[in-house]
C-alpha positions in Angstrom: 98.7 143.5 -14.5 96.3 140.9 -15.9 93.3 140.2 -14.2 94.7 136.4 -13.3 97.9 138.0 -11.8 95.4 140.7 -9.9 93.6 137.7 -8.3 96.5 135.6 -7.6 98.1 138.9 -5.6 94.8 139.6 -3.6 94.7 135.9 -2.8 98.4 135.7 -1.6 97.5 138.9 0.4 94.5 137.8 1.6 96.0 134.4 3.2 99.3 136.3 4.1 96.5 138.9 6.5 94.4 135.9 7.6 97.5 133.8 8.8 98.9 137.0 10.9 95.9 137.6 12.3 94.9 134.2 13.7 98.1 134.4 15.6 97.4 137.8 17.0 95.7 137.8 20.5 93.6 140.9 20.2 91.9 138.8 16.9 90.6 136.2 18.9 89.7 139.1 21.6 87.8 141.0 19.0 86.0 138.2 17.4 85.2 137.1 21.0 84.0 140.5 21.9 81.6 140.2 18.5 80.5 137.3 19.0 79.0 138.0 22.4 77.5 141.0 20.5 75.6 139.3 18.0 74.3 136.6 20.5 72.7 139.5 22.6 69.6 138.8 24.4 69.0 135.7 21.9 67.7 132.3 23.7 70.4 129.6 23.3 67.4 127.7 22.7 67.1 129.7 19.1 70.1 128.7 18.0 70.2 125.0 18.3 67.8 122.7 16.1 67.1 119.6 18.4 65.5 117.6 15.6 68.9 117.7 13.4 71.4 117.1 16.5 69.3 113.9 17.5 70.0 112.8 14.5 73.5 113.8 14.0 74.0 112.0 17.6 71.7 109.2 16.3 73.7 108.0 13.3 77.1 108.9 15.0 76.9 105.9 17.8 75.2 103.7 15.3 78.1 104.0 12.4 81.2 104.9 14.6 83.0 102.4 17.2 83.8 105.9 18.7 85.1 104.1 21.9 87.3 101.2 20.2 89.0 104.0 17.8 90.0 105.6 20.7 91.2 102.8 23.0 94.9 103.3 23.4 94.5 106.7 23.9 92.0 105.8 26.5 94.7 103.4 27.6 97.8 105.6 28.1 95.8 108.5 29.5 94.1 106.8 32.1 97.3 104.9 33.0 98.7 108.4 33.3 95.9 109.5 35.3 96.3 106.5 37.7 100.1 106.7 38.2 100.1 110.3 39.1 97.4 109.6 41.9 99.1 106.8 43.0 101.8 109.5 44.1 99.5 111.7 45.5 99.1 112.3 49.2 95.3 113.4 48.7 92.8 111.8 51.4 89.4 110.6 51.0 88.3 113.6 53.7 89.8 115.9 51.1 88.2 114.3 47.7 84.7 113.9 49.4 84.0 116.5 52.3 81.9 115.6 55.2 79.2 118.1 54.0 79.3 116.9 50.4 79.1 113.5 52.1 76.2 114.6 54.2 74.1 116.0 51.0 74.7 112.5 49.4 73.2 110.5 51.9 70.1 112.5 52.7 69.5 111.9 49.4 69.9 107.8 49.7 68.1 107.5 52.3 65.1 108.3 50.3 65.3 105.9 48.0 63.8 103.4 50.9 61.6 101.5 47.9 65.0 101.6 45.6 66.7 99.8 49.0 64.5 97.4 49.2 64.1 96.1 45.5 68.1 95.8 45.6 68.1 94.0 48.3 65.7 92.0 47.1 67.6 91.5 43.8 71.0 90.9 45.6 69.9 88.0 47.5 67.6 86.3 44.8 70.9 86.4 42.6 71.9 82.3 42.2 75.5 83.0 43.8 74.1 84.5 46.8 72.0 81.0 47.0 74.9 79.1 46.4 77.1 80.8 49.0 74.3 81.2 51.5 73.6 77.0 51.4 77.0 76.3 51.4 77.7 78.4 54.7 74.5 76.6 56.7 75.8 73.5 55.5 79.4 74.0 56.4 77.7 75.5 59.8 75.9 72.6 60.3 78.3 70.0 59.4 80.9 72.0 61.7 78.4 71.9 64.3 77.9 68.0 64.4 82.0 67.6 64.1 83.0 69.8 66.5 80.0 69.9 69.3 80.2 66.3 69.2 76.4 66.5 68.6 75.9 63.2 66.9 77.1 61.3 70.4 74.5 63.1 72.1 72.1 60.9 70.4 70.1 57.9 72.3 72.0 54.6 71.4 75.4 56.4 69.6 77.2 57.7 72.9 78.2 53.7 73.1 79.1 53.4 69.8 81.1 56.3 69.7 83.6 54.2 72.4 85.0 52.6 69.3 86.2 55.6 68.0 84.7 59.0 67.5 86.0 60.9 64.4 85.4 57.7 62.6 82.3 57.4 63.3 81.4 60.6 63.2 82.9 61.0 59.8 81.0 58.1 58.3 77.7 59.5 59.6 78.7 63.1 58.6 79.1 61.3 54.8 75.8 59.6 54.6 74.2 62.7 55.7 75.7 64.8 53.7 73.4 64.6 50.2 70.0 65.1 52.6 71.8 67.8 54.0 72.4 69.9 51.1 69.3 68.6 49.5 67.1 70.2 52.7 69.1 73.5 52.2 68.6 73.5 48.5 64.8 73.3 48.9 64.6 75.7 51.3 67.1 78.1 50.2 64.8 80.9 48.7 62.7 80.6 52.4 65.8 80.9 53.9 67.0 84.2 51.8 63.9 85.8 52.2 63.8 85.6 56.1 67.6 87.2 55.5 65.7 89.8 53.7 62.9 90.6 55.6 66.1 91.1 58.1 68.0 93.6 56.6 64.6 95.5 55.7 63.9 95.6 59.3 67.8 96.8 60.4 68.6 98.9 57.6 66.3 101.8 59.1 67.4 105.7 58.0 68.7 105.6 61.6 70.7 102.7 61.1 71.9 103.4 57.7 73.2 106.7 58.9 74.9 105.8 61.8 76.4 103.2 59.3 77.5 105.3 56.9 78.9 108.2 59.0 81.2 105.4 60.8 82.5 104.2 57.4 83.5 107.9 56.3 85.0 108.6 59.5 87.1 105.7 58.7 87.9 105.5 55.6 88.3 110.0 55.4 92.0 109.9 56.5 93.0 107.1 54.1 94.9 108.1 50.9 93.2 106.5 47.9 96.9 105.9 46.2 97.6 103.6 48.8 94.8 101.1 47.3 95.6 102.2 43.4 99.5 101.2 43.8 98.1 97.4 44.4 96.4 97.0 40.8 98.1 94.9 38.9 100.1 95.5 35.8 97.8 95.3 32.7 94.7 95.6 34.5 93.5 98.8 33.0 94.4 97.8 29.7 91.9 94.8 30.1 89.0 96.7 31.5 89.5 99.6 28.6 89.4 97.1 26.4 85.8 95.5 27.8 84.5 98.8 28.0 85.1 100.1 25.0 83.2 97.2 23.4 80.3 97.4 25.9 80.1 101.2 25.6 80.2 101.0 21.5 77.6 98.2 21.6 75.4 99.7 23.9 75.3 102.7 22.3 73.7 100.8 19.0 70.7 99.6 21.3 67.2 101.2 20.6 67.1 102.1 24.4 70.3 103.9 24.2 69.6 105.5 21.7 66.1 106.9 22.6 67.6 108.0 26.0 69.9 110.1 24.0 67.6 111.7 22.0 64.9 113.0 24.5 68.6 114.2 27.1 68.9 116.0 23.9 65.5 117.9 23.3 65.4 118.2 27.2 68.9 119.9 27.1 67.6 122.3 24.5 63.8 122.5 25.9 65.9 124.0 29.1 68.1 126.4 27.1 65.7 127.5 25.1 64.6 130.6 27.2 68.1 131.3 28.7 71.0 133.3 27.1 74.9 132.9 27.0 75.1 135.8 29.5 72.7 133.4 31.7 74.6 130.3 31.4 77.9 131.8 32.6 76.2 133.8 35.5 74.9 130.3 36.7 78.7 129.1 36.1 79.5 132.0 37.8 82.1 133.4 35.3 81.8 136.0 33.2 83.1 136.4 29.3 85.4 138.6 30.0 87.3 136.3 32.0 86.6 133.3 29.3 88.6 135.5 27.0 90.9 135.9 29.5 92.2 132.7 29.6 91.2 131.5 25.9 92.5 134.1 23.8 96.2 133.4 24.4 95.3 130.1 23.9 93.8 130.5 20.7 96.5 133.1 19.3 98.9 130.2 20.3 97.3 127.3 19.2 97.3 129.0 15.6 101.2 129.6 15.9 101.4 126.2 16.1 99.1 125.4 13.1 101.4 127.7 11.3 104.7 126.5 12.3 103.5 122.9 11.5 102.8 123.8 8.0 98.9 123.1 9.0 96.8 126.5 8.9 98.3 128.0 5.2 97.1 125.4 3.3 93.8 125.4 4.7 93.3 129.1 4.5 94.5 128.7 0.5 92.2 125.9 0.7 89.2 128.1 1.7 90.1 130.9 -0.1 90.4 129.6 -3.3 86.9 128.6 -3.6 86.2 132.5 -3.9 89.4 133.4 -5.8 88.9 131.0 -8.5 84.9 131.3 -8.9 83.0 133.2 -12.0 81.9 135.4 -9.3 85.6 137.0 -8.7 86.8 136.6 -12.4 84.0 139.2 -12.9 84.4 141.8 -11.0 88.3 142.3 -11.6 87.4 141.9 -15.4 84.7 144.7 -14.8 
């Protein structure tokens, strides 16, 4: 046998072993098992460079539209996700207990200075103006209509004889521009009496009575009951806006440098713990990992197989050895 023929057989048995043992369970298990070996006692920390995966991170959301490529998948699987809950008898009770509930809102309610800035920002936003004028003027105007308040005046109850609504309308027209106009002016008084208000009601007490009232209400509601009422094409819409928001956000320098130090602080906190560490916080162990991912795996590659996928790759990989100075040597020695 030539040497060519000698390294064309050990590659065709070399693939031929790798392909039926990627399919075979107690593979996986082994390599699992080996894995876990070599980690040891070592520091996930040790094993991870932060500076290179900041910047692997870095130049992947400024060069890929990660979201847009991946917008009709996000489509159909979240329309998916939506039709099956809408067919699903779950409760709110049931998706948020009350003790879950309870641990969430001891937590808001001390955020009082986070309360109060939004509240601040809600009702300095230019629509809340807008719809706060327009219901003291409709109040107002309502008022004088209905109340018949403009009659009451010294020297119109006579007048009024002739006919009230007319009257009352023409008045109600010429007063309408200084009406407005007063409101407009003192809009920003008026919003922040309305917020020096709601500071002064929304105490913890008050919150929580509040908010315990609305779970108790809305607990025994089923959540499909609401998401049957979107309309058709609705998600597709939003997917589509949110995809481009999330891609372009992700460009921005703030984005970006929020990513990089969750990163190193990810890392910074792993660095002293080991795998065997992580999983007893995620209270598993490996041997049921492998439990559950080694038929997985053994299947997943008997897939890759049957689709014509995994031998090419392996000849792929292989040949890079096969082919080299480095093998031609020592079958010619």
């Amino acid at each position: 046998m030539s040497s060519s023929e000698l390294i064309s057989a050990l590659r065709d048995a070399h693939k031929a072993h790798l392909c039926q043992q990627l399919q075979n369970p107690d593979h996986w298990q082994a390599i699992m098992a080996q894995a876990s070996a070599c980690l040891g006692d070592t520091p996930l920390g040790k094993l991870v460079d932060s500076d290179s995966l900041c910047q692997v991170v870095e130049q992947w959301v400024l060069e890929a539209n990660s979201a847009q490529g991946l917008q009709d998948v996000i489509v159909q699987t979240t329309e998916a996700v939506l039709k099956a809950a809408e067919n699903d008898d779950a409760t709110v009770g049931e998706l948020l207990s009350e003790a879950h509930f309870e641990a969430v809102l001891e937590k808001s309610l001390q955020l009082k200075s986070l309360r109060e800035k939004a509240i601040h920002a809600g009702l300095n936003h230019p629509l809340v103006s807008e719809m706060v004028s327009e219901m003291l003027y409709t109040g107002i105007k309502n008022f004088l209509l209905e109340e018949n308040a403009l009659a009451k005046l010294p020297g119109v109850s006579s007048v009024m004889k002739m006919g009230r609504k007319s009257v009352v309308g023409k008045a109600m027209g010429g007063m309408e521009e200084s009406i407005r106009g007063y409101l407009q002016k003192n809009i920003r008084e008026t919003l922040k009496t309305g917020e020096q208000w709601l500071n002064k009601q929304l105490t913890n007490e008050r919150i929580e009575q509040l908010a315990r009232d609305g779970y108790r209400r809305v607990a025994p509601l089923k959540p499909a009951n609401y998401l049957s009422q979107i309309p058709n094409g609705t998600v597709k819409d939003l997917v589509e806006q949110g995809c481009q928001i999330g891609d372009e956000s992700a460009r921005l320098d703030y984005t970006r440098r929020l990513i990089s130090v969750g990163i190193r602080a990810a890392v910074d906190a792993l660095s002293e713990k080991t795998l065997a560490d992580v999983l007893a916080g995620m209270q598993i162990s490996e041997e049921k990992i492998r439990e559950f991912t080694v038929p997985a795996l053994a299947k997943g590659a008997s897939v890759l197989v049957e689709q014509g996928v995994l031998e090419p790759f392996i000849s792929w990989s292989l040949d890079d050895f096969y082919e080299s100075e480095a093998c031609r040597k020592i079958i010619n020695n």
